[in-house]
N, C-alpha and C positions, 0 to 999 in steps of 0.2 A: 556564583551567578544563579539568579532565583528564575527559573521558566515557567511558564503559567501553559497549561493545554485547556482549554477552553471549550468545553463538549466530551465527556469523559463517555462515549459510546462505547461498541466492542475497538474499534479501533484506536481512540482517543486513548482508554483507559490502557491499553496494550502500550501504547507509546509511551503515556506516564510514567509507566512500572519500567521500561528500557532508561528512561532517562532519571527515574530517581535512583536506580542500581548502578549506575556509572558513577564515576566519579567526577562528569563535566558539571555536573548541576549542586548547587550548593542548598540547594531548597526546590522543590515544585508546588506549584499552585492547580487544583486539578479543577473544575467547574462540572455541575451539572446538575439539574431540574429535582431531582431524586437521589440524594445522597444516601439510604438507605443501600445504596446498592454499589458505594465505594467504601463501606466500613473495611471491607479488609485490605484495602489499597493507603488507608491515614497511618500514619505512622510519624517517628518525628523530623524527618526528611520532609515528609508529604503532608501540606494543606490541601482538605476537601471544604467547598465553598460554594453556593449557589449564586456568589453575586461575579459575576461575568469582569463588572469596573472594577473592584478590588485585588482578581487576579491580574488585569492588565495593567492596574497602577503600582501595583508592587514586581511587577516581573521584570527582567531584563529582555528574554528572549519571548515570543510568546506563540504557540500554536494554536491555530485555528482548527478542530473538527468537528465541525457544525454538520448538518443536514445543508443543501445550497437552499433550500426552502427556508431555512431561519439566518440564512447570510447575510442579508440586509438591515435584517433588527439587532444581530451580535452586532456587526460592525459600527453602525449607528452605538452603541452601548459603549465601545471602545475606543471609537475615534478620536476622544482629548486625551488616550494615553500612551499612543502610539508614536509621539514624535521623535525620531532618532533610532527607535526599535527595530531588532530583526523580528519581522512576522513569517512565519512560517504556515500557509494555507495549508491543509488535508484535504479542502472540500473539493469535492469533484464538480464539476462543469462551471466551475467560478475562474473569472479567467483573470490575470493581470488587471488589463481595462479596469475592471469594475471595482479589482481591492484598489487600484491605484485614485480612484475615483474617490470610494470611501477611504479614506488613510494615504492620502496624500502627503506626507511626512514620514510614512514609516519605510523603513528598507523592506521589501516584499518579495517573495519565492513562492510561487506557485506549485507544490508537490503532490503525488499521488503512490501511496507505500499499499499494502494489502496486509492480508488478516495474517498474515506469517509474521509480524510485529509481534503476536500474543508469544512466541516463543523464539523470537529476538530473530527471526530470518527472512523479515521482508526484502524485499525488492523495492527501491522507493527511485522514482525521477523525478526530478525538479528541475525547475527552472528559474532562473534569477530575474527579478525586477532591475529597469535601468539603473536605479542607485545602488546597486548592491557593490563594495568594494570584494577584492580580490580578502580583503582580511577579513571580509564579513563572510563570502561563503566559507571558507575555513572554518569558522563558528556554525556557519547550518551543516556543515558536512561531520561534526562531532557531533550535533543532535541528531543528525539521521543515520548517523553510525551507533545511535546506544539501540537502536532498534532494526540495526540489518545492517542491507548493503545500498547503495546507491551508484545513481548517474547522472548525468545531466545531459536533458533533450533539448531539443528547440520546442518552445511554447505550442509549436502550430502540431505536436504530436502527441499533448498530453492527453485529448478527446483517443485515439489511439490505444494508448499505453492505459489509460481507464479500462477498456474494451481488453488490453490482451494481460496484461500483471495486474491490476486491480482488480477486473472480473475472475482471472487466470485457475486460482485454487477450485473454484467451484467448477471448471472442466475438469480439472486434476480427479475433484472428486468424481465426477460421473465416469471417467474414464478406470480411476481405480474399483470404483464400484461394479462397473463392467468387466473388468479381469475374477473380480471375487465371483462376478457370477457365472463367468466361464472356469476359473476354478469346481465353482462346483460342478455341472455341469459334468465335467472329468473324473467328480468321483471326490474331491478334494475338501475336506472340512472345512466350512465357513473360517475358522479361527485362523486353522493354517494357512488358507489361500489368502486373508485378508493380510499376514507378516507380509508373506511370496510379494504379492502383488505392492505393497509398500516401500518393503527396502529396494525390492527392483527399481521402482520410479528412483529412490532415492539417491539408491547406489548410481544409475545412471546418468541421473544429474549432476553429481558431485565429479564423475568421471571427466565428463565433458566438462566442466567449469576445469575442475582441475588441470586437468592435461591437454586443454583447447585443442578439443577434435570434435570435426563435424558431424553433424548425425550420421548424416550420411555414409560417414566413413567407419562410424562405431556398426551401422547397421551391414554394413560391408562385411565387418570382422566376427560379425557373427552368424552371419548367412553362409551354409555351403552349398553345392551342388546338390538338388536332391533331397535334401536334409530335411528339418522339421523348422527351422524359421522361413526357408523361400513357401514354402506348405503353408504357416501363419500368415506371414507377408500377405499371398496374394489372395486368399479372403479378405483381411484387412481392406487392399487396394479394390478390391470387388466392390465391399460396402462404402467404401468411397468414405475413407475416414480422414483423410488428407484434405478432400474439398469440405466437410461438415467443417473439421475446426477452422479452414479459412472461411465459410460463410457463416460462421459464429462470431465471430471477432467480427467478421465484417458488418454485420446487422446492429453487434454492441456497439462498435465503431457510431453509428448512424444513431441508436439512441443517445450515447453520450452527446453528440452533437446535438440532436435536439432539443437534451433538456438544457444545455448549454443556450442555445439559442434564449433561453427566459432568461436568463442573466449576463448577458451580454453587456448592454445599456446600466450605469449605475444608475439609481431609482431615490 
């Protein structure tokens, strides 16, 4: 099965390399403006190509991760090679409506994965297009399994899910950047506290994914009387770091929607 990704950015290209290293893809087709800067992604698995029609007419499956600002001109470029195809979008604020507008023949899924693709642990949700059969997402769920994990929302959450997993790493980072600098702060060498403060997030994640327990209750098990996390805790809840990341997500939430709002209508 030959996939074409179609916009070989930081995320396109992260995707490519998940799906030429598996074993679902029997070829990739990879697109973008400046190939200069996919030499070390060709290989003999991987076609790199600037012509956008040649990846879609030779691919079976074909992802989309354009800018929503060049969605209009890709798909216009695509549309006679789409018929019967599973299309898979990355673009954010491009909604069903408007691929189903352009490419009306192709089977279409509307997804959004983040920058943890580059090392095969995104988060991706989707959502299927009316035509999708039950045997076709099986096929999107092995692409979006060569580059993480997935779920699948209701369309009307994906402005959302842009806002809290797609935006998401870049709080990660301001937050782990803010431990390194309370690490120092403590006396603690950049180096050291930048591990501390990593595998912590990391290990903490992986706990609760693992063993489905709620923060709330890991944050239980590590709070005592008196101790030195109810002492952290309630500075934390001083600086009102619980309302900051809901009014973060909530304001992306509202961006994403309004740049959605310009792609709304097919054009």
């Amino acid at each position: 099965m030959i996939v074409a990704v179609i916009g070989a950015g930081k995320i396109g290209e992260a995707v490519a390399r998940g799906v030429a290293e598996s074993d679902f893809a029997s070829g990739v087709v990879v697109t973008k403006r400046n190939l200069s800067t996919l030499k070390r992604l060709k290989s003999k698995k991987v076609h790199i190509t600037t012509d956008n029609r040649e990846a879609a007419r030779d691919a079976d499956i074909i992802i989309l991760s354009v800018k929503a600002g060049d969605a209009k001109g890709v798909l216009e470029e695509i549309a006679d090679y789409t018929k019967g195809k599973i299309v898979i979008s990355l673009m954010a604020a491009v909604s069903l409506r408007m691929l189903e507008g352009s490419l009306p023949e192709a089977k279409l899924v509307r997804s959004m994965p983040n920058i943890a693709a580059s090392i095969g642990e995104a988060i991706t949700a989707y959502s299927p297009g009316e035509g999708v059969t039950g045997k076709d997402l099986k096929v999107v769920k092995s692409v979006l399994g060569t580059f993480g994990d997935y779920i699948e929302v209701p369309e009307s959450l994906m402005n959302a899910v842009t806002a809290l997993s797609g935006s998401g790493p870049a709080y990660i980072a301001v937050l782990i950047e803010a431990m390194v600098s309370a690490g120092l702060k403590v006396g603690i060498p950049r180096d050291i506290a930048l591990k501390l403060a990593t595998k912590t997030l990391t290990g903490t994640a992986d706990l609760l994914s693992k063993n489905h327990v709620h923060p709330a209750e890991l944050r239980d098990l590590v709070t005592t009387p008196a101790g030195t996390t109810i002492a952290g805790i309630y500075e934390l809840e001083k600086g009102a770091v619980r309302t900051s990341m809901m009014n973060a997500v909530e304001a992306a939430t509202q961006a994403a929607e309004k740049v959605a709002k310009k792609f709304q209508e097919p054009q």
